[in-house]
C-alpha positions, 0 to 999 in steps of 0.5 A: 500500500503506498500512501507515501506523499511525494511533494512537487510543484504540481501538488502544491495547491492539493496539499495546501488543503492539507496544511491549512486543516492541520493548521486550523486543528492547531497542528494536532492541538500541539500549539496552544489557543493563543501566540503572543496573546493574538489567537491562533485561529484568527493568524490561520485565517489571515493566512488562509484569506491571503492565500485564497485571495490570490488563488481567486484572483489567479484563477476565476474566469478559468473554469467553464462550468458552472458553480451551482452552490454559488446562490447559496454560498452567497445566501449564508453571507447574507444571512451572516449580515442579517444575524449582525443587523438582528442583533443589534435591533433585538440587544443593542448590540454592535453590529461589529460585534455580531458579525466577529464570531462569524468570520470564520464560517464568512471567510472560509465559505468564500474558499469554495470560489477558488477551490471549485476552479482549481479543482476544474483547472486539475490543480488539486488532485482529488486522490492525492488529497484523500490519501493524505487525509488518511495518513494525517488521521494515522497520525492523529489518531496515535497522538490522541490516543497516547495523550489519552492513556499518558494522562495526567503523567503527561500531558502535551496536546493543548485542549479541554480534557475531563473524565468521563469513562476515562479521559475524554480528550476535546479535539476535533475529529473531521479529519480521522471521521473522514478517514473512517469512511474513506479506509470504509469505502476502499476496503468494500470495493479494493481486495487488496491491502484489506488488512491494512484497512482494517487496521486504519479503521479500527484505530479511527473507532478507538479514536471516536470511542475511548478519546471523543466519547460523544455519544451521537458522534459514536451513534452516527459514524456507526450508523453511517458504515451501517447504511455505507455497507448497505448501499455498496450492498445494493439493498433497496432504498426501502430496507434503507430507509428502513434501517435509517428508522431504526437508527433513528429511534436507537439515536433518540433514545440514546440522546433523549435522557432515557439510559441517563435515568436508567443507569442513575447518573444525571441528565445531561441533556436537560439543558439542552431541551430547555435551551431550546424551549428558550430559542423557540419562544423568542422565535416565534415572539415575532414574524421578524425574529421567525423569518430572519432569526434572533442575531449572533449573540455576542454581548452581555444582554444577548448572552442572557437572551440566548441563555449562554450564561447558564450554561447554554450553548450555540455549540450544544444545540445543533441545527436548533442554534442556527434556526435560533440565530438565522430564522427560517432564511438560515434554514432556507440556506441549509434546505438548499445545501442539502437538497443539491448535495444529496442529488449529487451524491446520490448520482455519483452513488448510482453512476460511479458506485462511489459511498463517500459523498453520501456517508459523509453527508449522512453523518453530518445530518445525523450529527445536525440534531446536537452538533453543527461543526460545519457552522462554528468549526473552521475545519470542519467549514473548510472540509465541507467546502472542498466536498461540495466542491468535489461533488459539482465537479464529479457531476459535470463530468460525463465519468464519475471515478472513485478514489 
């Protein structure tokens, strides 16, 4: 199996992809939040906007096809300033200051215009990425889980840790999800190296089950191998949709609050049900707030609106957060993602046979109840963006290939 990355000139765009996700997980959380007192997500964005900006520049009247997810790229920028403008109208809140926590989702969104080209340009090779990715999630996944059984005797990765059926370690996990699926994928349809895949799946899952430990993280990855296995399997779409019910109950009562009663230990989801009830009741307080959302809180008076002062959170409440924030347009913008990436996914599943597309956008709407990390996570932003960029291009294309 060789999966060795050889650097030349023509790859350097390809491997850039690479560099700025390692960047943006702070290089395995081996560098800490902040230099010099500046922090380090917002050095990785001035470098990725430079970078990006020339890239656009180099490349933008190149591409002949069209850019489909263009109208809603440009949606959630619009929204984004619209989430700004509510929250000054409902907390008095700067419109700077609505709009700074979103700057990240803003910028990095605006990669897909630079991205989509190259990929059309055959400046970013598709495989040379994944097999990266592979490689990068290897590593990672070692890293954490030597941090993970060297705790508290060692410790060198700089994130928040607790105990919780051991040591759970808080890093973001895209980069070894998305090597799940991908060793998944190559080790259904590629008869050889299946040991070697095998090895790379399993270290992924004790990544997810010993260092993560969320439990609808862990619920999903496995229901997405489960409904993976059964579209490489041909099984009909109603056994599909079947098994996608059952997982859906089974994730429900995982994440309803019901075994924390059973086994005695406390709910903690209690919150997350109240912070909702919150978000539902400025909702629907008035047609401005329903349609255009409550606004990015980012002060006193809208932290105690949004309840982040007792301890709820954006981050906790998934798809809820974001109707909360950006109303029925915001769950326009999400309609439109979804509906354009699973026709696409779904034709290069039926023409190339190719899994990937849909397990990672089958993950991420199961994640979608409590966790949005393509919202707040500027990897997982970034990571997305190249997926939907690989999927426009797999779909102008008269032969789908699978990597």
């Amino acid at each position: 199996m060789n999966l060795t990355i050889k650097f030349s000139k023509e790859k350097i765009h390809t491997y850039m992809l690479i560099i700025f996700i390692l960047m943006m997980c702070r290089w395995m959380y081996l560098i800490p939040e902040a230099i010099f007192g500046v922090n380090t997500d917002d050095i990785t964005l001035v470098f990725f906007i430079l970078y990006y900006g020339f890239c656009y520049i180099k490349y933008h009247k190149k591409n002949e096809q069209g850019k489909s997810y263009k109208g809603p790229i440009y949606l959630a920028l619009l929204i984004c300033f619209v989430a700004a403008f509510k929250g000054n109208v409902n907390w008095e809140q700067s419109i700077m200051a609505g709009l700074l926590p979103q700057r990240y989702f803003f910028f990095i969104l605006l990669s897909y215009l630079p991205i989509r080209n190259m990929i059309y340009l055959k400046k970013i090779n598709v495989k040379s990425f994944l097999d990266a990715i592979i490689i990068v999630g290897i590593v990672a996944s070692i890293l954490y889980l030597i941090q993970h059984f060297t705790y508290p005797k060692l410790i060198f990765i700089n994130t928040l840790m607790n105990q919780r059926n051991g040591l759970r370690i808080y890093v973001d996990s895209v980069v070894i999800e998305l090597m799940i699926m991908i060793v998944f994928e190559r080790l259904l349809y590629d008869k050889k190296n299946k040991f070697y895949h095998i090895m790379v799946l399993l270290l992924g899952l004790a990544h997810v089950f010993l260092v993560s430990q969320g439990r609808l993280e862990s619920s999903a990855i496995i229901a997405t191998l489960f409904i993976g296995f059964l579209l490489w399997n041909k099984v009909s779409l109603l056994k599909i949709w079947g098994s996608g019910v059952i997982f859906g109950a089974v994730l429900w009562v995982v994440n309803s609050g019901i075994i924390d009663t059973i086994i005695g230990t406390q709910n903690t989801l209690e919150i997350r049900f109240y912070g909702r009830s919150l978000y539902f009741e400025q909702l629907f307080s008035s047609i401005s707030n329903l349609i255009f959302g409550c606004g990015y809180p980012n002060s006193l008076d809208a932290s105690i609106a949004s309840g982040s002062v007792n301890y709820i959170y954006l981050a906790d409440n998934g798809i809820f957060a974001f109707f909360y924030v950006y109303g029925l347009l915001g769950l326009l913008f999400v309609f439109l993602f979804l509906i354009r990436a699973m026709g696409m996914s779904w034709r290069i599943y039926r023409v190339g046979g190719n899994i990937l597309p849909l397990m990672f956008l089958i993950f991420n709407m199961i994640l979608a109840y409590n966790i949005t990390f393509w919202w707040w996570k500027l990897e997982w932003i970034f990571v997305l963006v190249i997926y939907l960029s690989y999927l426009e291009h797999q779909n102008y294309k008269n032969k789908v290939i699978r990597y």
